[in-house]
N, C-alpha and C positions, 0 to 999 in steps of 0.2 A: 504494500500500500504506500503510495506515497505520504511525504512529511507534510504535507499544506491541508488544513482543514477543509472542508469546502465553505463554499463561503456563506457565511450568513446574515441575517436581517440589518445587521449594526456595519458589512461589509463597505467598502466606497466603490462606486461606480463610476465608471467615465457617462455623464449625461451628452448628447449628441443631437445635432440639427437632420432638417430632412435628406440632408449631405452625407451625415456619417463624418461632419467635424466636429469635434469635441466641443463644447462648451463650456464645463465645467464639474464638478462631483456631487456627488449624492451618498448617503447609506440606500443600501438594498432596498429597506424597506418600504422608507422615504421613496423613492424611483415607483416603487410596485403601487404603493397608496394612493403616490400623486401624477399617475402618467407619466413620467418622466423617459422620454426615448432613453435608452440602451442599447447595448449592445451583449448579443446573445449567438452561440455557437449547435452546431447541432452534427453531431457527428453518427454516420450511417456504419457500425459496427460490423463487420461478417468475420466468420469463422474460417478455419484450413475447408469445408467443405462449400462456403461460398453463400450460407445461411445467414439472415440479418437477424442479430441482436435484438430483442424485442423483453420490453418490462413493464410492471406495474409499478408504477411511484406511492412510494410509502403515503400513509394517510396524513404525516407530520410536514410535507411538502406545504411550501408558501405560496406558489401557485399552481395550479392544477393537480391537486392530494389524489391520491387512488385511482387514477387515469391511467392509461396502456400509454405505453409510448416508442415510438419505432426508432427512435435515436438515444441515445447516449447525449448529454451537455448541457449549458447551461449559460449564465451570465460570465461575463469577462470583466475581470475585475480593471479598478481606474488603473493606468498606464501600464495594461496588460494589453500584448497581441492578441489577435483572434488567435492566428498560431500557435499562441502560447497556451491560450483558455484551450483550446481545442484539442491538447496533448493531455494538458491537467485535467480534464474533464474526463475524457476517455479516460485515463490511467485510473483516474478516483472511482468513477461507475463502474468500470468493470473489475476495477480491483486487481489492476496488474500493475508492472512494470516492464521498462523496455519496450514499449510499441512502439513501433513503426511510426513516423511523424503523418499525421491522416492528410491527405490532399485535399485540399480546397479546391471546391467545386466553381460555386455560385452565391453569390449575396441577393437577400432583398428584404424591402421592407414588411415587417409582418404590422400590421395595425388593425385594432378594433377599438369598441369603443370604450375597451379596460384597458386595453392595453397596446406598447409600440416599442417596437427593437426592430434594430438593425439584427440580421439574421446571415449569419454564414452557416453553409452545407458543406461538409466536409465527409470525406470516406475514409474508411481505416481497414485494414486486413489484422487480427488479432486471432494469433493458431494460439496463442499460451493460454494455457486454462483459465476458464476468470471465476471473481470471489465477488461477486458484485457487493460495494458498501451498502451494507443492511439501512443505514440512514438515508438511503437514496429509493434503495428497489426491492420494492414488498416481494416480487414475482419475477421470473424469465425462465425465458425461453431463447432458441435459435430455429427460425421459420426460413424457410425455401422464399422465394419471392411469391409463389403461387399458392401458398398455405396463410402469408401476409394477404395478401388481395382478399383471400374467404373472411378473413377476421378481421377485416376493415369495415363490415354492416354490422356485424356484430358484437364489438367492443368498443366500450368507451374511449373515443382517445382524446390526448392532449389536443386541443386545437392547433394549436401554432405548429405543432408536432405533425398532424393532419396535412396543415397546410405547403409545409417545407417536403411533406412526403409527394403531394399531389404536383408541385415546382420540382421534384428532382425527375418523378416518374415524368413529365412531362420532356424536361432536360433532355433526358438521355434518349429518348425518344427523335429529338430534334438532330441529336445528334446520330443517330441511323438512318435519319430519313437526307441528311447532309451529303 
């Protein structure tokens, strides 16, 4: 397990315009109460067999408690890289060490009317067994891409989580038809 906590409610945040340039800090929780854009990472996990990482977020979660979710990640802490959040995150969720640094995909903006992060999509290949942090992931599993599709009607999931999933399937998509 790595030495960094994850981060929590009293954490500082880098606050960001509709640009994705900084503005200024926040605490965690401060950002989640009051709107405050962020920036937030979401990293697409598979196994040596090519299966996505897929969990249930503990009920003690700050936003979105007890929801499925098809990524690994989280917020990036103030004058931390996506790159940087995006190794810490994976390593913390899955409970390893040593991964492979995950490739950045695509960024976009996630907004509703609770909530707005900037949003990077990042992939990761992780063959070493993982120990998922109990304070993160009630549940997992590793689903086939066609076993994820059947349990998209039927489980609850993260929104933004949803949404980065529905942008990458789309993605890569564009990118076959290129």
């Amino acid at each position: 397990m790595p030495d960094q906590e994850p981060l929590s409610a009293d954490e500082l945040l880098d606050i960001v315009d509709e640009r994705d340039r900084v503005l200024g800090q926040a605490r965690r929780g401060d950002a989640m109460a009051h709107r405050l854009r962020h920036r937030c990472v979401f990293i697409q996990a598979r196994d040596a067999q090519g299966r996505i990482f897929v969990h249930r977020r503990t009920a003690e979660k700050l936003v979105f408690p007890s929801l499925y979710d098809m990524f690994v990640g989280g917020v990036v802490g103030a004058g931390e890289s996506y790159d940087e959040a995006a190794l810490r995150e994976a390593e913390e969720e899955l409970g390893v060490r040593g991964l492979p640094k995950p490739v950045p995909l695509f960024s976009f903006l996630y907004e509703t009317p609770e909530h707005t992060w900037w949003s990077r999509i990042y992939e990761v290949r992780c063959e070493l067994p993982v120990d998922p942090q109990a304070e993160e992931v009630a549940w997992y599993t590793f689903l086939t891409d066609e076993e994820l599709t059947r349990r998209l009607p039927e489980w609850e999931w993260v929104p933004d989580g949803a949404e980065a999933y529905r942008r990458l399937v789309e993605w890569r998509r564009e990118r076959l038809e290129a």
